[in-house]
Steps between C-alpha positions, in 0.01 A plus 500: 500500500522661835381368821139577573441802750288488770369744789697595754354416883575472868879445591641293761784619764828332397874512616833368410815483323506542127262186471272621722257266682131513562413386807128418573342248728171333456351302743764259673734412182653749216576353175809652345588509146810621262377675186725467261462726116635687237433859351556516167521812291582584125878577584723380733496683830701599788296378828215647549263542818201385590205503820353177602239547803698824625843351446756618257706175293713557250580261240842396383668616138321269323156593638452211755387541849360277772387575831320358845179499595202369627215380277243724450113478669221680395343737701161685505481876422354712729077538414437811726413841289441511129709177388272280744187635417601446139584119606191474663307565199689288257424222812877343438767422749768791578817247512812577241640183401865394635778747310808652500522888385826563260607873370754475254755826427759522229588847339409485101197259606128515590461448860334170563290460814299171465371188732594149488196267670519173691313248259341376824352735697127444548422859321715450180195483280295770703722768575325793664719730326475319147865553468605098431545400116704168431809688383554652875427137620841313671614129514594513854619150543494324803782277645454234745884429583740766747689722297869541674591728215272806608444364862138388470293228683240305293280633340568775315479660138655654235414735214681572165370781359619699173390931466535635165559856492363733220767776365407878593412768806630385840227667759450371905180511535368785740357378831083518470482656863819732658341643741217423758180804452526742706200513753 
């Protein structure tokens, strides 16, 4: 069974090396984790390539990858225009629950481009967007004790997570806006 698909959303500016890192800051302390996982396929693979938040990893021959980052936060969606008055009427929040956005690209299989959620973010059972299910939720799990192995100060997490890719077309999704209206 493949790994459940989820919409796509708002990116976040990243940079690096090959394991790129996410860099956010929120409030006076950032939380850093290592997300650790597996794609598995039907066949065996060459590495493939995938985005996390804007960055590109690429996993090793036998599909594993890990990479840096921060934990996720939620954040609210903007409620100005259609969406808000929309919002307004349904009189819920407009906060997205804490996630990471993955898109997933191997040749001879579906493009995946899913969500994985923080299990406790505040919103995790009210999503504005609807988009949470339990299969998209993570175990981030939290460690109390320094980690000299990937140079972090306590606490931090970590995340194992395992994408199952379904056989067939290989499409990148087209951007939903390339171009601003002209005036």
């Amino acid at each position: 069974m493949s790994t459940q698909l989820s919409v796509s959303g708002k990116s976040t500016e990243a940079f690096g090396e090959r394991f790129r890192r996410l860099v956010s800051i929120r409030g006076d302390k950032t939380l850093v984790s290592v997300i650790v996982g597996l794609v598995l396929v039907v066949l065996v693979i060459p590495p493939l390539w995938f985005l996390v938040e804007g960055s590109v990893v690429f996993t090793d021959d036998a599909g594993r990858f890990h990479f840096r980052s921060v934990k996720p936060a939620g954040y609210p969606i903007p409620i100005d225009g259609p969406v808000g008055d929309l919002v307004h009427a349904t009189r819920r929040h407009h906060y997205r629950p804490a996630h990471l956005h993955f898109m997933i690209y191997k040749p001879g299989f579906k493009t995946m481009v899913s969500q994985i959620y923080a299990p406790d973010d505040a919103h995790i059972d009210s999503d504005v967007q609807f988009g949470v299910t339990r299969a998209l939720i993570g175990d981030y799990v939290r460690h109390d004790e320094p980690s000299a192995e990937h140079g972090f100060a306590a606490p931090w997490y970590s995340l194992d997570r395992h994408f199952v890719l379904e056989p067939g077309e290989a499409r990148r999704p087209a951007a939903p806006i390339r171009s601003k209206a002209a005036v």
